[in-house]
Each structure stands twice: as C-alpha cells, then as structure tokens.
C-alpha positions as CSV (number, residue, x, y, z in Angstrom):
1,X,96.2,177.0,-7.3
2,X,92.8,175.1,-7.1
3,X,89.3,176.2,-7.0
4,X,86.5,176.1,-4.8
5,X,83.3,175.6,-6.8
6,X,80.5,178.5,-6.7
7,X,77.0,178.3,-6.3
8,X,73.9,180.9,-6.2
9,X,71.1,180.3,-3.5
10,X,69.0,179.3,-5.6
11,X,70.6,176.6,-7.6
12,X,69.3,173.5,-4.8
13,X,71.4,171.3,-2.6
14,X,72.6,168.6,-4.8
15,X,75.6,170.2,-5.9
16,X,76.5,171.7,-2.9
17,X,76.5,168.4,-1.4
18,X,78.4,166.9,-4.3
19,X,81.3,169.6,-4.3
20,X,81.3,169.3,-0.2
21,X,82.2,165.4,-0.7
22,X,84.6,165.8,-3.8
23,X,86.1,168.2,-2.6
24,X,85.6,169.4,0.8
25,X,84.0,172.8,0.0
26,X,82.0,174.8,-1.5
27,X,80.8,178.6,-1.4
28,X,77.4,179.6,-1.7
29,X,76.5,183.5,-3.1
30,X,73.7,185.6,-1.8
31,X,73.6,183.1,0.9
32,X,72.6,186.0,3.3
33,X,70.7,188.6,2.3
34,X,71.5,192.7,1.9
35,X,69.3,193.4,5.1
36,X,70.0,190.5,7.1
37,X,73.6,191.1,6.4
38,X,73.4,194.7,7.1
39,X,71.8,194.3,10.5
40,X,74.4,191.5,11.8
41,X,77.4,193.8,10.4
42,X,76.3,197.1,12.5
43,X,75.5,194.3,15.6
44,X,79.2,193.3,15.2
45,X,80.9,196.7,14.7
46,X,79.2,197.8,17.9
47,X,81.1,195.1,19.9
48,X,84.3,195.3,17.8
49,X,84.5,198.8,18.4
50,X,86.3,198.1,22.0
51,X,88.2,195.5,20.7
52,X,92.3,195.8,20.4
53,X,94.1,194.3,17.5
54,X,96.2,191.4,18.3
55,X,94.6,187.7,18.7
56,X,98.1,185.9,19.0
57,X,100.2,183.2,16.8
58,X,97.4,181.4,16.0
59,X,94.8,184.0,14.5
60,X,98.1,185.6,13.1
61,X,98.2,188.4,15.6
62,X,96.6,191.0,13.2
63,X,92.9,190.2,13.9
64,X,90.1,190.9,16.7
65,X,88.1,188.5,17.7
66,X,84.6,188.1,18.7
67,X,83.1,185.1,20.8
68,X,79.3,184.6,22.0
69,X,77.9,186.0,18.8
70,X,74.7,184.0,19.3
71,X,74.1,186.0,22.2
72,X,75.4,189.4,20.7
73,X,74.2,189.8,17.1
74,X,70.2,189.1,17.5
75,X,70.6,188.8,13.7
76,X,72.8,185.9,13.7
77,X,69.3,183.7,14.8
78,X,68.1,184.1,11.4
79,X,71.9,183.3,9.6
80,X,72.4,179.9,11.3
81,X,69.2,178.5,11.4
82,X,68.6,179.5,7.1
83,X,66.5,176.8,5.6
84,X,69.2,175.6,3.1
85,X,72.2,175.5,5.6
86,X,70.1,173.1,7.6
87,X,69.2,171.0,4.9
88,X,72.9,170.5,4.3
89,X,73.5,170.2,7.8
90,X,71.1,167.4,7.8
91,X,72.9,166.1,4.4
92,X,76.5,165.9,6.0
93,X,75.7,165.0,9.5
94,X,72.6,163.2,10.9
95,X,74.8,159.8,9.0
96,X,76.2,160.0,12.2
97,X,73.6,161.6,14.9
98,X,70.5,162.2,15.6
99,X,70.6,165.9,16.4
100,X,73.9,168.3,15.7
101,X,74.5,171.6,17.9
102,X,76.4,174.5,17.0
103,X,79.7,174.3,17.4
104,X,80.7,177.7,18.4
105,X,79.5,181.3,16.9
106,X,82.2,184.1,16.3
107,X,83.5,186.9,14.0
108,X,86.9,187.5,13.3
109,X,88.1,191.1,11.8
110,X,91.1,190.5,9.7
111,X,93.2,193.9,10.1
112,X,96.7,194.7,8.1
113,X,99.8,193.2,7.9
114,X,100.0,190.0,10.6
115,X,100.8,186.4,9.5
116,X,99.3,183.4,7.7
117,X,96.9,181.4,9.9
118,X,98.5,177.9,10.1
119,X,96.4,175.2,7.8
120,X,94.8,173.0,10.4
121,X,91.3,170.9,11.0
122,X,88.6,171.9,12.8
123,X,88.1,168.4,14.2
124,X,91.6,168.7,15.7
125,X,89.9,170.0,18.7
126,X,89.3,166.7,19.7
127,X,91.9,165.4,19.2
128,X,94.2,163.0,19.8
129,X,91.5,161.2,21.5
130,X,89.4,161.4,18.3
131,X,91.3,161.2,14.9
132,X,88.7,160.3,12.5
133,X,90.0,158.8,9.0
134,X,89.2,160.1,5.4
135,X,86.7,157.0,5.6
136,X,84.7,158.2,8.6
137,X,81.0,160.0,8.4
138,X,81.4,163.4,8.6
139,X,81.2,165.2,12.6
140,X,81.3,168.7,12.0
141,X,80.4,170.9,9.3
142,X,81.9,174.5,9.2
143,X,81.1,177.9,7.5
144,X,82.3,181.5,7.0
145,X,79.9,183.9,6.0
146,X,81.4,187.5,4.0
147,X,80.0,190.4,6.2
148,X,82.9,192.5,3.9
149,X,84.2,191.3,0.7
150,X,86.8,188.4,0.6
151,X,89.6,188.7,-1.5
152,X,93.1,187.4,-1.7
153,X,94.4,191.0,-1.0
154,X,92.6,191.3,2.6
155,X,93.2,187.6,3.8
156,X,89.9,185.6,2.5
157,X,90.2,181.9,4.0
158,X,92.7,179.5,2.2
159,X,91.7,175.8,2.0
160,X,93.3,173.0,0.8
161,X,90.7,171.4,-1.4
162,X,90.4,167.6,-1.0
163,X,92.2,167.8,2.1
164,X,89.4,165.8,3.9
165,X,90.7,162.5,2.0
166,X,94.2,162.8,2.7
167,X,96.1,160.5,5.3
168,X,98.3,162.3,8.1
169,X,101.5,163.0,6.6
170,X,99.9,164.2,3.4
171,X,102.2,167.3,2.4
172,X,100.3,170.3,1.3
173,X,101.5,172.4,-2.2
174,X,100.7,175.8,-3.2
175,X,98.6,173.4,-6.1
176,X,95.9,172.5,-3.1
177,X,95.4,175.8,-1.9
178,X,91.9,178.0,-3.2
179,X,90.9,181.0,-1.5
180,X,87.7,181.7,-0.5
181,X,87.7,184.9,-2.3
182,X,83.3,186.0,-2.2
183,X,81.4,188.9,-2.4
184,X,79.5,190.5,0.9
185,X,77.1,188.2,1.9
186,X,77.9,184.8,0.5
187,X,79.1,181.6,2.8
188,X,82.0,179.0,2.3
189,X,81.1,175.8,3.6
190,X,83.4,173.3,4.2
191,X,83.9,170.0,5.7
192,X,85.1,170.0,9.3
193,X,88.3,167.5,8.5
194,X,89.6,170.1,5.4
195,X,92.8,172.0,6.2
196,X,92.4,176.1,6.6
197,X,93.1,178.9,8.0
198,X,92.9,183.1,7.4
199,X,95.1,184.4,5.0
200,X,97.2,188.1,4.9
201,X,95.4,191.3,5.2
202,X,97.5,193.9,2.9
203,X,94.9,196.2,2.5
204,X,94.0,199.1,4.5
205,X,90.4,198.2,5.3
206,X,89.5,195.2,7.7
207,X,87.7,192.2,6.7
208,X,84.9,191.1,8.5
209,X,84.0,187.0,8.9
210,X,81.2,185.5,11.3
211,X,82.4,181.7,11.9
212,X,80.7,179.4,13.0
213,X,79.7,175.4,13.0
214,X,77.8,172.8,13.7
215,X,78.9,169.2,15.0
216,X,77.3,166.3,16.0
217,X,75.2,166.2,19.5
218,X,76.8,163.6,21.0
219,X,80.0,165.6,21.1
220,X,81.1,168.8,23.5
221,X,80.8,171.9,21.2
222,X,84.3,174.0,21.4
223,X,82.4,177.2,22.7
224,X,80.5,176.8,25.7
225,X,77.1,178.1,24.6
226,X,75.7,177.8,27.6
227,X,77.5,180.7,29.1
228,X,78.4,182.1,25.8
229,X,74.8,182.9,25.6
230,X,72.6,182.8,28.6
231,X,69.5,180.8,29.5
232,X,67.5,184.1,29.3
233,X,68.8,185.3,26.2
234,X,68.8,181.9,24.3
235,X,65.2,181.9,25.4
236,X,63.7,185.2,23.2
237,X,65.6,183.0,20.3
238,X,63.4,181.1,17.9
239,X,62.5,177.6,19.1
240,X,64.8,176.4,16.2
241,X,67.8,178.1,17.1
242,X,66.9,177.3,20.9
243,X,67.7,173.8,19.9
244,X,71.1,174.3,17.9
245,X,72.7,176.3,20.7
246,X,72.5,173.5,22.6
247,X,69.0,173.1,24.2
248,X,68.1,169.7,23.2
249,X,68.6,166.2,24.5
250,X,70.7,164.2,21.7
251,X,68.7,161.4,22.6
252,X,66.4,160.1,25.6
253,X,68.9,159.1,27.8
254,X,71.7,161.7,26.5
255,X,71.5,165.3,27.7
256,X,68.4,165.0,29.3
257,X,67.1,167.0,32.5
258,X,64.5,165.5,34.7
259,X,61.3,167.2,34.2
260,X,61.6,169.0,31.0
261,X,60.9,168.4,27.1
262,X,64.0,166.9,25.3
263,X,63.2,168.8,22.5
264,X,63.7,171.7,24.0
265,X,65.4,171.7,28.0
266,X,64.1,175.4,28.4
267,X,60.8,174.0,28.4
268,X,60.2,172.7,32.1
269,X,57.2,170.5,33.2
270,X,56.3,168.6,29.9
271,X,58.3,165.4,29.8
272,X,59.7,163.2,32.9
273,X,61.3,159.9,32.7
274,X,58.4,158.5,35.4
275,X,56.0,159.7,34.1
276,X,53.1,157.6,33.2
277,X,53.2,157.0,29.2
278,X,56.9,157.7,28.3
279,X,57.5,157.7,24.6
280,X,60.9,156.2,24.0
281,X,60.6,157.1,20.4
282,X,64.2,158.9,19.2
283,X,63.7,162.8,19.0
284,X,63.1,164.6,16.1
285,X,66.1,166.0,14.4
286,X,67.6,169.7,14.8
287,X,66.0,170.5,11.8
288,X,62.7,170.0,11.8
C-alpha cells in the first residue's frame, strides 16, 4: 500500500507542489479551521437531513449526495477561495489558462455498508473528445476537505498514487493504492488525471466530504454554477469567489457579455467592446 505525503498549513507551497507532480497528491492538515469547519458542517447537515441514502453504482449506493454547495453552505466562500489553495491553483493550472473556475462544489456523506467507488479520473468527464497524456499541463485540480474524520474503516478516498503518469492500459495493484485517511478539517489535493474514488463505510457513523475543483476557464465546468447557484446569491459572495464560480471572462473575446466588466460579468456598465479606449490587455488571473 503506498502513501500520500502530509503536510501542516503552515509548512509553504513548495512541497505541496512537489508531492502533487511526483506523485499526484498530497493532503494538507488544518487546512480549514475548527470554526470555519464547524459552520460549513452544521450548513451541510441542515440540507442532508432530507436526504435518502442511496446515490447509485457509481457513488456505491451507500452515500447521499449534495450538489450546489456554493450556494448552500455560505461558509464554503471562505474554503475555496483560502489563500494557499489558490496559490497552488495558480501553481498547477494558469501553465495552461489564464483564469480557472470551479469545477463543481458538493458533499458526499459516506453511510454503512455499500460498495467501492470505481478508480477513475476526474478529467474523464471530457472525455473521449479530450484524453490528455501524462505529458500534458495539468486542466483540473481536485480536493476533498474532512468535515468528519477519514479513515480506512469509514471509506476515506483511495488513490492510486502516480497514476497521473501512467499510459491507458496501466493496470492498477493493491501496491498503488493510499488512502486519504485525515483528521477533521484537513484537505487532499490531487491532480485531476490521478485514479480515485470513495472507499467502504463499515462503521456506524457517516462520513462527511465537501468536493470540489477547479479546472481551466476555457473549459465547461461539470456543475452548472450558474444555476447551481443563482445570480443573486453568487452576488452577496466575495468578489473573489464571484469570479471562481464562474463570473469572469477567460479572456477578452472568451466568455464575455456586452456591456459588463470581464473581471467580473455581475458588474454591468463598466466595460464594452466599442467603447472608446478598450484595453486589450489579458485579464488578471482568478487569483489575484
């Protein structure tokens, strides 16, 4: 069984990045903090509470799952726009765009019994029209962040460590697999061409996950956000995270909406293509 390398908050990006290269993940502690994490757990049990167990074959039928949580969990704002996971955003992505978007935003509640998640990519949603090879820049960066424990016993994430280097018909051994195994509040991170998926829950308490991504601008994000999370509430988000959802032009001529700022398309009145003076200067990047 292999290993996913472990680093505290504070420790800088440089071996984050590293590990995330070599090999294809890497999990962060006390990425979120007791508060923050408290607040975005009680958000998320209030929605869960409804929920049934089930989730089909794919999500191994023992799980509920929760989309739009950008628009549910006000405390997800501060989660996905944190200083540090932007900066290795920025580290992994802007290679290959100018802006990235989040990707989608969810939570999945991992309940007993169920089955083992099938290993798979999280670029394969775009495929087979794009099958990018171990030599390509990087288009999406995923993470998990621990709103309950992880553990091997209640289904943590498995991932099959240098995955993201493999070709195709690369056969996967029990010798590949490390499980994200975390305490409450810490994040794996992990390339978005590494092989993964939820493991078995054989405990009698859930566990709790809030998923999420972020891929390149120039691409269709796999959760609409745009009606995930309305206009309206998008707009009492911080300007920052107004811009990941979705709300900013990828470039001049891409995304664009006549009449408004491309740095932020909620913004109406501030920038036009005719208008007199038109800087043709490439945007600023999501993260700054």
């Amino acid at each position: 069984m292999s290993e996913i390398e472990r680093f505290q908050r504070d420790q800088g990006d440089a071996g984050i990045i590293e590990a995330l290269y070599r090999d294809g993940a890497a999990i962060i502690e006390g990425a979120v903090g007791a508060p923050v994490m408290d607040k975005l757990q009680a958000e998320l049990d209030h929605h869960f509470a409804d929920k049934p167990i089930g989730g089909g074959a794919f999500f191994g039928g023992a799980c509920k799952r929760l989309g739009g949580v950008l628009g549910k969990a006000p405390a997800f704002a501060d989660v996905i726009a944190d200083p540090q996971l932007l900066s290795l955003a920025d580290a992994v992505l802007l290679q290959n765009c100018k802006t990235y978007r989040i990707q989608l935003a969810s939570s999945l509640q991992v309940w007993k019994g169920g089955k083992l998640q099938p290993l798979h990519r999280d670029t394969g949603v775009y495929g087979p029209y794009f099958l990018p090879k171990p030599s390509d820049p990087q288009i999406m960066l995923s993470m998990i962040w621990a709103a309950t424990d992880f553990t091997v016993e209640n289904g943590a994430t498995r991932l099959a460590m240098g995955s993201h280097k493999w070709d195709p018909d690369h056969e996967v051994t029990a010798d590949d697999i490390a499980y994200a195994a975390m305490p409450r509040g810490s994040m794996v991170i992990w390339l978005g061409s590494v092989l993964h998926g939820m493991g078995i829950n054989t405990t009698d308490q859930p566990r709790t996950g809030v998923v999420s991504a972020f891929t390149v601008g120039w691409l269709r994000q796999e959760e609409n956000q745009y009606i995930a999370c309305s206009p309206e509430v998008v707009a009492s988000l911080p300007e920052k995270v107004q811009q990941l959802a979705g709300y900013q032009a990828h470039s001049q001529t891409l995304g664009w909406v006549d009449g408004r700022d491309g740095k932020l398309l909620l913004r109406a009145g501030e920038r036009d293509l005719d208008a007199a003076g038109y800087d043709d200067q490439p945007l600023q990047n999501a993260s700054t």
